[in-house]
N, C-alpha and C positions, 0 to 999 in steps of 0.2 A: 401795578394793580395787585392787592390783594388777595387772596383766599379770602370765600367767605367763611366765617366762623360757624356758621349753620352748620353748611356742609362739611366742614374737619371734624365736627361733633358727631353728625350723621353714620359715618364711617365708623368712627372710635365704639362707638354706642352699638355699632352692628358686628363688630369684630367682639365687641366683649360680650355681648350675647351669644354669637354663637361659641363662644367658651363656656359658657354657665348652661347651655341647653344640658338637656341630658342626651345621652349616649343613646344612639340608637341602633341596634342590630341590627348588621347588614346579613344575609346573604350573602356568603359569595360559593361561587363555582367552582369548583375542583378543576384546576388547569389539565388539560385536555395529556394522558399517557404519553409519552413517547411511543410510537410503532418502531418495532424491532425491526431494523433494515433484514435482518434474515427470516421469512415469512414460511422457508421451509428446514426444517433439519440440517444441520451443517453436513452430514453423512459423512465421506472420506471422498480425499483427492487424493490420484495417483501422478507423478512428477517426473518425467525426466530431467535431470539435469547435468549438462553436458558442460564439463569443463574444456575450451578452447582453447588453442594457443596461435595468434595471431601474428605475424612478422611480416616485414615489409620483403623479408630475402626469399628469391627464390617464387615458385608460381601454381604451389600447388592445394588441392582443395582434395582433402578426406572425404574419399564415397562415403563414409560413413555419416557423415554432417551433409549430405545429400540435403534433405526434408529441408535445411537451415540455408540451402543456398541462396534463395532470393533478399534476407534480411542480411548475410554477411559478402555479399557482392551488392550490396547498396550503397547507397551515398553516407552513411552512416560509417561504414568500415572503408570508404575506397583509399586511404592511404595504406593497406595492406593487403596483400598480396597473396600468403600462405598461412592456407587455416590446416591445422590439424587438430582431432579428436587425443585429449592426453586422457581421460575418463569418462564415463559416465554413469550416474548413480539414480538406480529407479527407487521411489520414495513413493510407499503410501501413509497416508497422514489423516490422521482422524482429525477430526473439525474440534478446537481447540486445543489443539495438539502441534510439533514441531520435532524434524527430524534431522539429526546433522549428517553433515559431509565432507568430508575431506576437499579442502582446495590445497593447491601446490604453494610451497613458501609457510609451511608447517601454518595454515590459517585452519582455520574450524568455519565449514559454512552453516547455518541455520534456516531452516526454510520452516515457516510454519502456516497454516493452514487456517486462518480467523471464520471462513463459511463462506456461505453464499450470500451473491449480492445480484440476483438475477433483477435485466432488469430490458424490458422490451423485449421481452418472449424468450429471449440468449439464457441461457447457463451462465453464470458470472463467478470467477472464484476469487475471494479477499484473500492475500499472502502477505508475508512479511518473513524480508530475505535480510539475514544479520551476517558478516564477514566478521572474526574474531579472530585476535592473534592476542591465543592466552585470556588474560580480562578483559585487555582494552577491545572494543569495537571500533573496527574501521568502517564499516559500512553497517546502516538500518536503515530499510526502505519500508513502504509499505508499499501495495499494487493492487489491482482490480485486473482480471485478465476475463477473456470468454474463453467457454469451456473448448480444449481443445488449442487456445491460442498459446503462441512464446513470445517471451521479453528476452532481450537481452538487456544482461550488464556488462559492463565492458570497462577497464581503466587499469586494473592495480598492474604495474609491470610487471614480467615474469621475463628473463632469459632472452635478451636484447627485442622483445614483444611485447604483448598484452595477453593478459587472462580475459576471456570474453566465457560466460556461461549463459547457454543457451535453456531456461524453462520454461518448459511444455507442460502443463496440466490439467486435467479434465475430473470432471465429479465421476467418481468411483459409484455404478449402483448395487 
């Protein structure tokens, strides 16, 4: 069964007219801004950040790293055993801004500060923690924290352990 020939014409005839119409100005709408995820002034975050040294040897836990004991006697850390405090470096950081730190094994840590990201009535702070040995980077993270709360990272070896840094930060007012 054929095409009718009408109808292939029908088509063809309506396709090349709308080629030949003339051009008609549309309208259109300006696509709608991005909203800035930071609704208030980035201000300054103040940071602690607690370089750890974690080993399976031995059973002891630094008063000092008190605040941190329910994240490093977790399931997260339980095959080690002895935490100790080797530093710790108080960092205040203006919003768009980054401060470094010394980690052990001649690394350069980076901690910067992107703003707030409040979100369900919380304080919320955007960070971004860079591990460097020299140019190369070993570690870039980025993170969202509530104000007040700590992350750990935890991995690079150190001295038959682990380096575990414990940061705390809250919006400076």
């Amino acid at each position: 069964m054929g095409k009718s020939v009408i109808g292939q014409w029908t088509w063809r005839l309506l396709f090349a007219g709308l080629l030949v119409l003339p051009k008609v100005a549309v309208a259109q709408i300006d696509p709608p801004k991005a909203v800035p995820v930071e609704a208030k002034p980035a201000s300054k975050a103040t940071c602690s950040v607690r370089v750890i040294h974690a080993t399976a040897n031995g059973n002891e836990f630094d008063a000092r790293l008190e605040p941190l004991r329910p994240q490093l006697k977790g399931q997260a850390f339980q095959s080690f055993s002895r935490f100790s405090l080797i530093k710790q470096h108080e960092l205040s950081i203006a919003g768009g801004a980054s401060q470094n730190f010394e980690v052990p094994g001649e690394h350069q840590g980076v901690l910067s500060y992107e703003g707030r990201a409040d979100s369900g009535g919380k304080q919320r702070l955007r960070l971004r923690l860079e591990i460097q040995d020299g140019a190369a980077k070993l570690l870039s993270t980025k993170f969202v924290i509530n104000g007040g709360g700590t992350v750990m990272q935890a991995g690079m070896k150190y001295d038959k352990g682990v380096l575990v840094l414990g940061i705390t930060c809250r919006i400076a007012s």
